[in-house]
C-alpha positions as CSV (number, residue, x, y, z in Angstrom):
1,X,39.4,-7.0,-32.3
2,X,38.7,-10.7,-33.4
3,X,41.2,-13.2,-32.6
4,X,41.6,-17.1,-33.0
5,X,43.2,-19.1,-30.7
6,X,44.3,-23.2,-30.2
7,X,45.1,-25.2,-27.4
8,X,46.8,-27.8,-28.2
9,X,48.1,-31.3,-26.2
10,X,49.9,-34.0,-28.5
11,X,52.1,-36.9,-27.9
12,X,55.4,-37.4,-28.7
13,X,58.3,-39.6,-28.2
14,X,60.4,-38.5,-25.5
15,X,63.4,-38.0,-28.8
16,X,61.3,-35.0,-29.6
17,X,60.1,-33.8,-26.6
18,X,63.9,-33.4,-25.7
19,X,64.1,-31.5,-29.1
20,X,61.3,-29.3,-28.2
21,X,63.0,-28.7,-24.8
22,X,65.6,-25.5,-25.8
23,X,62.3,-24.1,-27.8
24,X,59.6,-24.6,-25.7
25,X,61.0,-24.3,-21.9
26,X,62.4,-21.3,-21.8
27,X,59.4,-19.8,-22.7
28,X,56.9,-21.7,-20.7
29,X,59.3,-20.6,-17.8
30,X,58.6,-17.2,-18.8
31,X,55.1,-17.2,-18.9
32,X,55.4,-18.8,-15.2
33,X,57.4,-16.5,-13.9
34,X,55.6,-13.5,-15.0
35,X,55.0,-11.1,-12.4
36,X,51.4,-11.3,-12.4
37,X,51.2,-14.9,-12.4
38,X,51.3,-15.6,-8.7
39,X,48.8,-12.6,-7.9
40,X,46.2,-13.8,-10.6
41,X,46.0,-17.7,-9.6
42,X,46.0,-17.0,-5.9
43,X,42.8,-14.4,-6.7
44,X,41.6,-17.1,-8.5
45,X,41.4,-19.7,-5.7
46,X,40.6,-17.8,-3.1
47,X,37.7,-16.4,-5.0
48,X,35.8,-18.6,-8.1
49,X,34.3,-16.3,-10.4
50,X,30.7,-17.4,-10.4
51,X,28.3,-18.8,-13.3
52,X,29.8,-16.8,-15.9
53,X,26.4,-15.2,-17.7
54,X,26.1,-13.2,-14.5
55,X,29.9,-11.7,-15.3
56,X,28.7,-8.7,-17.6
57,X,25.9,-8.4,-15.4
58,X,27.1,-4.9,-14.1
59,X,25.7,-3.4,-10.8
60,X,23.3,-6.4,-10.5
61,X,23.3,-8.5,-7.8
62,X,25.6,-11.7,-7.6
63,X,27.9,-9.8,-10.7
64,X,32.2,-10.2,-10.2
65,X,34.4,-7.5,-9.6
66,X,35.3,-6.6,-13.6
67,X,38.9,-6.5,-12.1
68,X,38.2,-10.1,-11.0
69,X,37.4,-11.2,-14.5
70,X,40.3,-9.7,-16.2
71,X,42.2,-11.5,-13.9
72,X,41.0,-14.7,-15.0
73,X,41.0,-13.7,-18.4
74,X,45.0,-12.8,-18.3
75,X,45.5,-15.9,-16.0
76,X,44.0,-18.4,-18.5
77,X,44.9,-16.4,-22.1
78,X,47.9,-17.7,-24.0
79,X,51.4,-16.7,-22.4
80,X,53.2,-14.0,-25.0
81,X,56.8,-16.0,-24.7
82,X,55.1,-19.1,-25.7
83,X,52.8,-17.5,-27.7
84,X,55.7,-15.9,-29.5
85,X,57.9,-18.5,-30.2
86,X,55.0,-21.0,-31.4
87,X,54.3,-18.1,-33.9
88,X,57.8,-18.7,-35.3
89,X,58.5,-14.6,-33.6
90,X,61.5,-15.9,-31.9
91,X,63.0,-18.8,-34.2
92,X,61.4,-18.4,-37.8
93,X,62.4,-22.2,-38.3
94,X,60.3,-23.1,-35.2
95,X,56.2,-22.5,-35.6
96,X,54.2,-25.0,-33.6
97,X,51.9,-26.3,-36.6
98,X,55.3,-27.7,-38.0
99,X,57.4,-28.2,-35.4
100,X,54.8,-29.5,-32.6
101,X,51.2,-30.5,-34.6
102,X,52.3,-31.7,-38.2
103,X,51.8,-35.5,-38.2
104,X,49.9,-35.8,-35.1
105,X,47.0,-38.9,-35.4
106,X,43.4,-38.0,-34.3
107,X,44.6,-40.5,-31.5
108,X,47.7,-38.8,-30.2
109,X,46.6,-35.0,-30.3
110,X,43.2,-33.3,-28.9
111,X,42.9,-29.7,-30.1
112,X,40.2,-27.2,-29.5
113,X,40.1,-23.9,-31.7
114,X,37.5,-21.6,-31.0
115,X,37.1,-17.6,-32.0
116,X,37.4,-14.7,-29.7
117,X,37.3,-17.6,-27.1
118,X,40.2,-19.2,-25.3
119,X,39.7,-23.0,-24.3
120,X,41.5,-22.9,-21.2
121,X,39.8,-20.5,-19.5
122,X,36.5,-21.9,-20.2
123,X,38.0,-25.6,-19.0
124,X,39.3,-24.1,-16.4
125,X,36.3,-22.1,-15.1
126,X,34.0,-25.0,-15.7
127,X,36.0,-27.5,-13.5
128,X,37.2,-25.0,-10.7
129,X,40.5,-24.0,-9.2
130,X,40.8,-27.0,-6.5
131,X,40.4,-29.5,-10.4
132,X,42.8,-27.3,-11.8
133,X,45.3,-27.1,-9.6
134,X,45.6,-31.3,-9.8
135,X,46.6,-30.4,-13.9
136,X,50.4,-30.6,-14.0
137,X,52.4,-27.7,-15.7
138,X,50.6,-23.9,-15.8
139,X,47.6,-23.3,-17.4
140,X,47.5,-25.9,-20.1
141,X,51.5,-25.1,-21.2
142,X,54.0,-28.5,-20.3
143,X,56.3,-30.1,-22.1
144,X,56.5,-33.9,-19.7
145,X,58.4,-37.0,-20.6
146,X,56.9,-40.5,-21.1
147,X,57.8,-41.2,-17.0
148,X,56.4,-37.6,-15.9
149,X,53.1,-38.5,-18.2
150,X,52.3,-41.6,-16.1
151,X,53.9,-40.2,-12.7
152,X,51.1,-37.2,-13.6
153,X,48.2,-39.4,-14.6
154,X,46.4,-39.9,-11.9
155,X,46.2,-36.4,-10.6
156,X,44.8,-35.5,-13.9
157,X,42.0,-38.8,-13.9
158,X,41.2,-37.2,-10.6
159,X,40.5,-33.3,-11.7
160,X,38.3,-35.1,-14.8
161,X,36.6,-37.7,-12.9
162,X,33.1,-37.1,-12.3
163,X,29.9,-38.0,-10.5
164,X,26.7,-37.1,-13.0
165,X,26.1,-34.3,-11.2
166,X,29.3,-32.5,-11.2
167,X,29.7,-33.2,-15.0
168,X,26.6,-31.6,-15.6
169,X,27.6,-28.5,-13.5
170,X,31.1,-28.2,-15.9
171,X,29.0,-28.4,-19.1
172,X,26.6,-25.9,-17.9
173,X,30.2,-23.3,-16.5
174,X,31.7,-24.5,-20.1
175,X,30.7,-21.7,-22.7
176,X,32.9,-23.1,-25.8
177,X,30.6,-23.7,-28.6
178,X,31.4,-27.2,-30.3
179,X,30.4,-28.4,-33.8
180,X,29.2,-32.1,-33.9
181,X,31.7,-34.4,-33.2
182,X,33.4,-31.9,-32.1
183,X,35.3,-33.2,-28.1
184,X,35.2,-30.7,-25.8
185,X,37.9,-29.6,-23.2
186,X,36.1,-31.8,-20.4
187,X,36.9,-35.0,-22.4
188,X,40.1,-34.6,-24.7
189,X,42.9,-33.7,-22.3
190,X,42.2,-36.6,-20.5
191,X,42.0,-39.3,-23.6
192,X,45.2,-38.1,-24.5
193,X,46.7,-38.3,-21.5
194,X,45.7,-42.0,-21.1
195,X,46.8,-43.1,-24.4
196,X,50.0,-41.2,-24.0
197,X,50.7,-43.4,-20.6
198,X,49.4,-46.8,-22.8
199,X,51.7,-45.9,-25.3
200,X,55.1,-44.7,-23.7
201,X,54.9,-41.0,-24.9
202,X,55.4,-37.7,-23.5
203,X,53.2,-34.7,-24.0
204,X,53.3,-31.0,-25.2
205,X,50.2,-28.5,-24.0
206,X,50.5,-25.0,-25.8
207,X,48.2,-22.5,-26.2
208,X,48.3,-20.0,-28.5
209,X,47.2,-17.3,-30.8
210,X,46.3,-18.9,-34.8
211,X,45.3,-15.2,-35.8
């Protein structure tokens, strides 16, 4: 079955991000605390899936466990609580395209949408779990204020921070297809990131189902 799905990370003023707050935490909580979440991203460290053409690969040599994979896949899909409630499922009066996106500057947001493809998992297989686990919040949901944006910037100029070598190993792990002009999840988070600590805002990072 065919699916679209966004992530998402836009500033705001730390006003909004404390109106977001009763919406969005609860459910990003959720999605942390599910009880797979633990088991998944401690699989996921202790063993990297490798290049990811060799994952369907079955029975050859060098192929993941399928198990492995899925794990991934569920570790780096969209949460279903905040999945839910950006949808407008929880609160009708609350859908992140209104509530979160509307108004956002080319500037002050980076979004990636891709079909049958999630972003984060791509990003997150093409930098590694040691890069990953610099990013704050889990698996490309937070909700920061202005102060936690900067406090958190230089972990995240760290897990994008590159020699020439290593960035051409994460394009070559990053499968997203991109049209042209079209940033890809190895450059926008962290252009937002630094113009959200230039400018004083917070940020939001949701990923979710469009369709």
């Amino acid at each position: 079955m065919g699916f679209t799905s966004a992530w998402a990370i836009s500033g705001h003023t730390d006003e909004v991000v404390a109106d977001l707050s009763p919406h969005l935490l609860p459910a990003m909580r959720a999605d942390r605390g599910h009880p797979e979440a633990d088991r998944r991203w401690r699989l996921w460290q202790r063993e990297p899936l490798p290049d990811h053409r060799t994952w369907y690969s079955h029975g050859s040599a060098g192929s993941p466990d399928p198990d492995a994979i899925e794990s991934f896949r569920g570790l780096t899909a969209p949460g279903s609580h905040v999945d839910e409630v950006c949808g407008g499922s929880v609160d009708p009066s609350f859908h992140v395209l209104d509530a979160v996106w509307e108004g956002q500057s080319d500037e002050s947001m980076f979004i990636s949408v891709h079909s049958k493809e999630y972003a984060v998992s791509s990003l997150f297989h093409a930098i590694g779990p040691a890069r990953a686990a610099l990013l704050p919040g889990w698996c490309g949901t937070f909700l920061l204020s202005a102060a936690e944006v900067r406090e958190g910037l230089p972990l995240v100029e760290r897990a994008f921070t590159f020699t020439p070598a290593e960035r051409a190993a994460a394009e070559d792990q990053d499968w997203l297809y991109y049209g042209e002009g079209e940033e890809s999840v190895l450059d926008g988070p962290l252009r937002v990131w630094r113009t959200a600590a230039r400018e004083g805002l917070g940020l939001c990072g949701v990923a979710v189902h469009l369709c």
